[in-house]
C-alpha positions in Angstrom: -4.2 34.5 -14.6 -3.4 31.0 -13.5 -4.4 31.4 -9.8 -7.9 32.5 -11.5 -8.0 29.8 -13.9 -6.8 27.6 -10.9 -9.7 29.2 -8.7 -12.3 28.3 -12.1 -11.2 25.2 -12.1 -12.1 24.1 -8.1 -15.4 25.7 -8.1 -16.4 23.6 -10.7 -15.1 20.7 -9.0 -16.6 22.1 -5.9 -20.3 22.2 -6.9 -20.0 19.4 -9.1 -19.0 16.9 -5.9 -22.5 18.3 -4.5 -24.3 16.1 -6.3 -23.0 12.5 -5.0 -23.9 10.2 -7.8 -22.2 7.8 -9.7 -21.0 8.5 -13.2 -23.8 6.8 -15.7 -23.4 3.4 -16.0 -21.8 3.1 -19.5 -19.5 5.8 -18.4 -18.7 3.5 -15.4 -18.6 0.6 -17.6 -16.6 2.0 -20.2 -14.0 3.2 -17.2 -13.9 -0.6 -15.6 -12.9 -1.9 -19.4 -9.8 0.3 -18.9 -8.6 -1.4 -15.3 -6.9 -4.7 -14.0 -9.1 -6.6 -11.8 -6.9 -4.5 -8.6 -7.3 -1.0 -9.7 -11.1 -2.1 -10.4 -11.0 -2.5 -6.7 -9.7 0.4 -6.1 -12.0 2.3 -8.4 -14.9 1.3 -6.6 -13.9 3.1 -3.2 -14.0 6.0 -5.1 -16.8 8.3 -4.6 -19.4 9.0 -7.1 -18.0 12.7 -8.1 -14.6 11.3 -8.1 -15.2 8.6 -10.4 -17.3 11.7 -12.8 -14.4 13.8 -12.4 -11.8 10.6 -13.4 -13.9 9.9 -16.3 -14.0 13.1 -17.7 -10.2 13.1 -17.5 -9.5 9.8 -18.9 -12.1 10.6 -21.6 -10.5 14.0 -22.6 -7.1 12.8 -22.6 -8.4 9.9 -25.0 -10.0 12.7 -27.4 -6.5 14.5 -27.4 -4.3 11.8 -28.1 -6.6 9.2 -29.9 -8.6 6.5 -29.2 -5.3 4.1 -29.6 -3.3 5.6 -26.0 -2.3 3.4 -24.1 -4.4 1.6 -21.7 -2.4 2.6 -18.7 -2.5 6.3 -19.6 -6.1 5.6 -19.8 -5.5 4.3 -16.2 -3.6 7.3 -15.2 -6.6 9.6 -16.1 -9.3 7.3 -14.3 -6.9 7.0 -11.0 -4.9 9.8 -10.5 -6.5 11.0 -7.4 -7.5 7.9 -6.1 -5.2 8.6 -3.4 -7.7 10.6 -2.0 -9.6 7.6 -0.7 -8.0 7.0 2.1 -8.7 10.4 3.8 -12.1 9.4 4.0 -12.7 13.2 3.9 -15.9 14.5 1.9 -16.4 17.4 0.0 -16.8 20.3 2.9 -13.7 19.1 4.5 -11.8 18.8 1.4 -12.4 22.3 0.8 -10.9 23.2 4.3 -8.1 20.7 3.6 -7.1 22.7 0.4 -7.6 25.8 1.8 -5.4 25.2 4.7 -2.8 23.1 2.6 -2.2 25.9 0.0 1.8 26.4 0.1 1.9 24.3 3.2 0.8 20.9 1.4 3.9 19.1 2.7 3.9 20.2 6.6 1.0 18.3 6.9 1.8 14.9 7.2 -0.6 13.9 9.7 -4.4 13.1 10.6 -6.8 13.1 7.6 -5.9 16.6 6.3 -2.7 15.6 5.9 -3.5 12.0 3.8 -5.7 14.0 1.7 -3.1 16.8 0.8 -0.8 13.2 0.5 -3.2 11.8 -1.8 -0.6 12.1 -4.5 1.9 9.4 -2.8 -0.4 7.8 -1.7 -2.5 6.8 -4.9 0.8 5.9 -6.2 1.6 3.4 -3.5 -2.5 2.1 -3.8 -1.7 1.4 -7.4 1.7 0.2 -6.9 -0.2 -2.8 -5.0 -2.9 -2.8 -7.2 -0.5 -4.2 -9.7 -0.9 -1.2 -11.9 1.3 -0.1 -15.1 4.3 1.8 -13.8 3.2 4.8 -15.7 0.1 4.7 -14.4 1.6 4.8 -10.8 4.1 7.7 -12.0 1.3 9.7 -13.0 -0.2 9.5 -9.3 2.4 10.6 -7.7 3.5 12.9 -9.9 0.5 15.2 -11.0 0.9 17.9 -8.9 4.7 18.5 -9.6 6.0 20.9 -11.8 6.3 19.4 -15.2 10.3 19.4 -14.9 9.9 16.8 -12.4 7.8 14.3 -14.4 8.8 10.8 -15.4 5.7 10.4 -17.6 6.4 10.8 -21.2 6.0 14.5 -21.6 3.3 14.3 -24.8 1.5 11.7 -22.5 2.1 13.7 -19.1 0.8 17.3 -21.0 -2.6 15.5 -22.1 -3.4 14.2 -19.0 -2.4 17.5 -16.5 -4.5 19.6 -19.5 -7.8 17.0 -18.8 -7.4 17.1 -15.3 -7.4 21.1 -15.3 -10.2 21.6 -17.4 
């Protein structure tokens, strides 16, 4: 069930990077509120379905654990994949990139495949620079670990792996 729910999941993500516009603008706007002047900047390399897609998350994990969560779990939600930047890779070859990487995601450690399937580490170093909330940096690196390898706390961690699975 969780490979189907898995395989649900990235077909919606799939067809909804076809369409390569920006989230609305008081989405956006209400996203740039939640960032430091660095993770601003690196918000804005993002591409339009990422930034959709980040939203969504941040949004969701806001309506599950209230409007009051903290700002950098806010964060964590809007950058979690912003890793995925420095790939440069757009949605066709992502799809190849996941495909190939399925149970091989860490042999690939080079070329642009291999920074995409890295995008996890190397989000986590972006926002490290950025300046950003150490739980917001945790959250990078660790969202595609098991959950008995997470630092985040684990109410905080569970909202935002259940947003960015929906």
């Amino acid at each position: 069930m969780a490979v189907l729910s898995s395989a649900a999941h990235l077909a919606r993500r799939f067809f909804g990077a076809l369409d390569p516009a920006p989230p609305p603008v008081a989405d956006a706007a209400w996203a740039l509120a939640r960032l430091n002047e660095g993770e601003r900047r690196l918000w804005e390399r993002m591409s339009g379905p990422d930034q959709r897609h980040a939203v969504a998350v941040a949004r969701r994990v806001v309506d599950d654990l209230g409007p009051d969560v903290d700002p950098a779990v806010q964060a964590a939600g809007l950058l979690h994949d912003v890793g995925k930047v420095v790939s440069g890779l757009g949605t066709f070859a992502r799809v190849g990139a996941t495909l190939v990487g399925v149970g091989t995601r860490r042999r690939w450690s080079r070329g642009r495949v291999g920074e995409y399937l890295r995008h996890d580490g190397l989000g986590a170093d972006l926002l490290a620079a950025a300046g950003s909330h150490p739980l917001t940096v945790a959250w990078a690196r660790e969202h595609h670990l098991p959950e008995s390898r997470w630092t985040v706390p684990i109410r905080q961690a569970r909202a935002l792996k259940a947003a960015d699975d929906d």
